[in-house]
N, C-alpha and C positions, 0 to 999 in steps of 0.2 A: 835563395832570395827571390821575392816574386819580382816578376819581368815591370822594368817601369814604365810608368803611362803620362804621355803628352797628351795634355789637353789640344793642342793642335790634332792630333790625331782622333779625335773624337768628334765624330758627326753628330750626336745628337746634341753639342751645344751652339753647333752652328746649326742646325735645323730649327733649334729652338727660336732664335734669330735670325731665322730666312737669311742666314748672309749677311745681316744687318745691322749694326751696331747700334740704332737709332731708336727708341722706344721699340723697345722687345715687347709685346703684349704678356701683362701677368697672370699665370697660371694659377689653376684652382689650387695647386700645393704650394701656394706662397702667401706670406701673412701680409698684408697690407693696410693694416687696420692702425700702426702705427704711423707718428709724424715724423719718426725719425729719419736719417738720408739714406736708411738702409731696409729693405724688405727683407726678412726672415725666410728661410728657405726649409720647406717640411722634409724629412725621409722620406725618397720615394719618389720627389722630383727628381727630374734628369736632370735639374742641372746640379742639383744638389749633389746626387749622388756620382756624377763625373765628375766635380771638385774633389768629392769627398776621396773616391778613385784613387785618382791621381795624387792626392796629397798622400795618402798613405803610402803609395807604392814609391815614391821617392825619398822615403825614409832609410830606405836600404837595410840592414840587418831588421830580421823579422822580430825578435824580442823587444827593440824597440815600436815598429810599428804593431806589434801583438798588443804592448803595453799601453797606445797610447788611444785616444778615447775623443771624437772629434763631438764636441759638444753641440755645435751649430754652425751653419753657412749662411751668413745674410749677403743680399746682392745688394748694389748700388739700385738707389733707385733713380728713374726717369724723369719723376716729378718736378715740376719748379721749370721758370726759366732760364734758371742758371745752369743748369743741372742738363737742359734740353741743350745750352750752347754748348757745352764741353765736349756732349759727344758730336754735336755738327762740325765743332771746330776737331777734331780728331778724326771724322770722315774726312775734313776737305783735305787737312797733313797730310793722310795718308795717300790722298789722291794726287798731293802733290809729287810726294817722295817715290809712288809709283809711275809718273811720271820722268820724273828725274833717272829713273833707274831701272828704265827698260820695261817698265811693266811691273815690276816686284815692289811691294813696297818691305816686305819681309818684316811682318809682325808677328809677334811672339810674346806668350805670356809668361809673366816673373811675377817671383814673392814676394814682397818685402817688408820689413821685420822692423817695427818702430823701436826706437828704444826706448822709450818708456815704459812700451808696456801692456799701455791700456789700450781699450777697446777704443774710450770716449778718443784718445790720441789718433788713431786711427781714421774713427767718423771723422775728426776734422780734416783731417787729409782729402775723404770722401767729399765733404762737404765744400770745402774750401781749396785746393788744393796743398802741393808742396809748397813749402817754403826754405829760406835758409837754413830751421835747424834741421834739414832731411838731408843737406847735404852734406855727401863725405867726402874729404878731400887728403883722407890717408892710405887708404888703401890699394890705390890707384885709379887715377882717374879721379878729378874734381869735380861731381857731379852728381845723382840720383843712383844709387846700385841696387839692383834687384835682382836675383838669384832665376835662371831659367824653372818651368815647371817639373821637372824630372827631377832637379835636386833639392827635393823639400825639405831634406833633413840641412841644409846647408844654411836654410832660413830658419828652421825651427829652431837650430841651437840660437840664434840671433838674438831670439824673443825671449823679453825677460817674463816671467809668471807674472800676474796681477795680486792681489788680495787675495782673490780666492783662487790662489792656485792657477789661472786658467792661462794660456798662450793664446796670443792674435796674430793672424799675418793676413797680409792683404795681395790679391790679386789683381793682377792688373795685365790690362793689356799695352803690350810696349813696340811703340813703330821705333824700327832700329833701322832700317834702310839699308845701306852699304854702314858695316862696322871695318872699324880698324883697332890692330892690338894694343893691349895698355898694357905694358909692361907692368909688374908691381912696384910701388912705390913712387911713379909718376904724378905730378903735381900739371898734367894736364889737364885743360878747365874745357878746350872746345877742340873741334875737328882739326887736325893738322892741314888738312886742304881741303875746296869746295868739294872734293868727290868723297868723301865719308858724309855719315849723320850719326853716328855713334861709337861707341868701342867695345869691346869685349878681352877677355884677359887671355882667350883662345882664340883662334879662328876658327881652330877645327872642331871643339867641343869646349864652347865656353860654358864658364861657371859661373858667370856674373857679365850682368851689362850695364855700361856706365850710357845715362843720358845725362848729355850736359846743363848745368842749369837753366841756361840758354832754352831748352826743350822743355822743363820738368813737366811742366804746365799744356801743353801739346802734345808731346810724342807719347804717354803717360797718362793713362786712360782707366782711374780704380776699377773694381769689375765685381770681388768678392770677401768679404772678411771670411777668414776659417778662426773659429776659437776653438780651441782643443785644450786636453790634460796628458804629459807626458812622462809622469816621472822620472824614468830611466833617461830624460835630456838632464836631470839635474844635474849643474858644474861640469856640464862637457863645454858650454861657452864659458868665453874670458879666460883662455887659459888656464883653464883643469879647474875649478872653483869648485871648495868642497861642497857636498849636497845640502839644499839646505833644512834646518830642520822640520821635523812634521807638524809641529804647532804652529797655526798661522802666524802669517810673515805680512809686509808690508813693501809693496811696493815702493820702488822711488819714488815713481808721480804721484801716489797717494800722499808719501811721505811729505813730499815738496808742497802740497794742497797742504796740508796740517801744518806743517814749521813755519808757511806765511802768514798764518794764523796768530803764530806766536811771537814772532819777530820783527825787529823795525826794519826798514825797507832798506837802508843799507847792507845790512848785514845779508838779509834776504837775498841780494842785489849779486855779492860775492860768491854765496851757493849754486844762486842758478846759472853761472857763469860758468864756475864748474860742473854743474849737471850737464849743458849744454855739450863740453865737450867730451863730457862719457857719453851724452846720447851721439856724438860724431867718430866716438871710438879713435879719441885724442887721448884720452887716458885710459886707464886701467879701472877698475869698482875699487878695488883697495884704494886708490888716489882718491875719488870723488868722497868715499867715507871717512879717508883721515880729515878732508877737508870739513865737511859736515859737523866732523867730533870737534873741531877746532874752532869752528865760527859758531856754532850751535849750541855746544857744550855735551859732555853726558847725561846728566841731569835733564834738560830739555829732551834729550832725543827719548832716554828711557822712558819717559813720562809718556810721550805720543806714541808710543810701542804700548805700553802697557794699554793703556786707552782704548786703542783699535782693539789690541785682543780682547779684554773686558767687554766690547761692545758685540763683537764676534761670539765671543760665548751665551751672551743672552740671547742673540738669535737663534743659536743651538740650542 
């Protein structure tokens, strides 16, 4: 298995950014020429290719990372002035929290794995930041959870495929301060005492870091979308879920855009209530689809299935 790689330990994406988190100046390998909140990152760039790196190498067995296929890396971009506050207010946090704590403010980068799905779910995040449906409050810790950089495959089983096939996770930089352990299954929402700023499910080699909602917005810092193709992730999340088939599928969120299309707002009302708690991984996929076939019907859902593939084919 090849040896895994911390973005932390890589100097050329802090060289990139002199140290600085604050308008990075953008390189001739990056695409800019869109409006969207995210710059496109060419083969070739450093930074590209240390994300690109590191996400592979935390896949762990090499069949999987052999098989899987990183499509693109766009960055957050600097643009806007909203976008300029986000990273000033996450320099001064951390300036605080490294005060608080002797000097360290102990940042560290995580993945984290929307559930929806989409990309467009993601930019918002980018754009906008977290909000309530990001947070999980099952797992342990009521809070933001993102997967440290070394264990990628931890977040890629997370991400569900889009439309076309494709996985998205997002990188981010995470000011964690002083952590304290979260037990699993803990329904804790913030710090047990003034001297933590976070938690983790280890101390010694955590797998996950819980920021409280309290932080999402602060400590929480997007950094990079990775869209990849993995097939051999198929039905390793949710609990062994069989693969799915090779003729195109449809995502949830696509599906959810199409069924409110067709349905009165009530009814609508009731699904996305339950979408909501399969994307907080309150339920199970088998749950959210018995619900869908019950409020939705067969009939309906067949039809918007059929639709997208018909539509999918003519592009082909």
């Amino acid at each position: 298995m090849a040896a895994q790689v911390e973005i932390e330990d890589q100097s050329s994406v802090t060289e990139l950014d002199n140290g600085e988190i604050f308008d990075p100046p953008l390189s001739d390998d990056a695409d800019s020429s869109s409006s969207s909140s995210t710059i496109l990152l060419r083969q070739g760039n450093q930074e590209h290719d240390v994300i690109r790196a590191c996400f592979l190498s935390g896949l762990g067995p090499a069949a999987i990372a052999g098989d899987t296929t990183v499509v693109s890396v766009r960055k957050s971009s600097t643009e806007g002035i909203a976008t300029r506050a986000k990273h000033v207010s996450f320099r001064i946090f951390t300036e605080a929290v490294a005060r608080k704590n002797g000097g360290d403010p102990n940042v560290k980068y995580g993945w984290y794995a929307a559930g929806g799905g989409s990309r467009e779910e993601i930019e918002r995040i980018v754009s906008y930041g977290f909000s309530s449906r990001e947070i999980d409050g099952d797992s342990g810790g009521v809070g933001v959870h993102l997967v440290p950089s070394k264990y990628s495959l931890l977040a890629a089983e997370g991400a569900e495929p889009d439309n076309e096939g494709l996985r998205h996770l997002l990188l981010c930089r995470v000011l964690l301060g002083k952590s304290e352990e979260i037990v699993s299954g803990s329904k804790q929402s913030h710090p047990s005492s003034s001297e933590f700023d976070s938690g983790v499910d280890d101390l010694q080699n955590p797998r996950k870091y819980v920021v409280w909602s309290s932080n999402m917005n602060s400590h929480v810092l997007p950094g990079y979308i990775v869209s990849f193709k993995s097939p051999r992730l198929r039905g390793r999340g949710g609990g062994g879920a069989p693969a799915r088939p090779g003729s195109p599928w449809v995502s949830f969120a696509a599906l959810m855009s199409m069924l409110a299309k067709s349905m009165d707002a009530s009814r609508m009302n009731l699904i996305m209530r339950t979408y909501d708690d399969f994307r907080k991984r309150k339920i199970q996929r088998d749950q959210l689809v018995r619900k869908m076939r019950q409020v939705a019907g067969d009939n309906l859902l067949a039809q918007i299935i059929k639709n997208h593939r018909d539509k999918y084919k003519n592009r082909v």
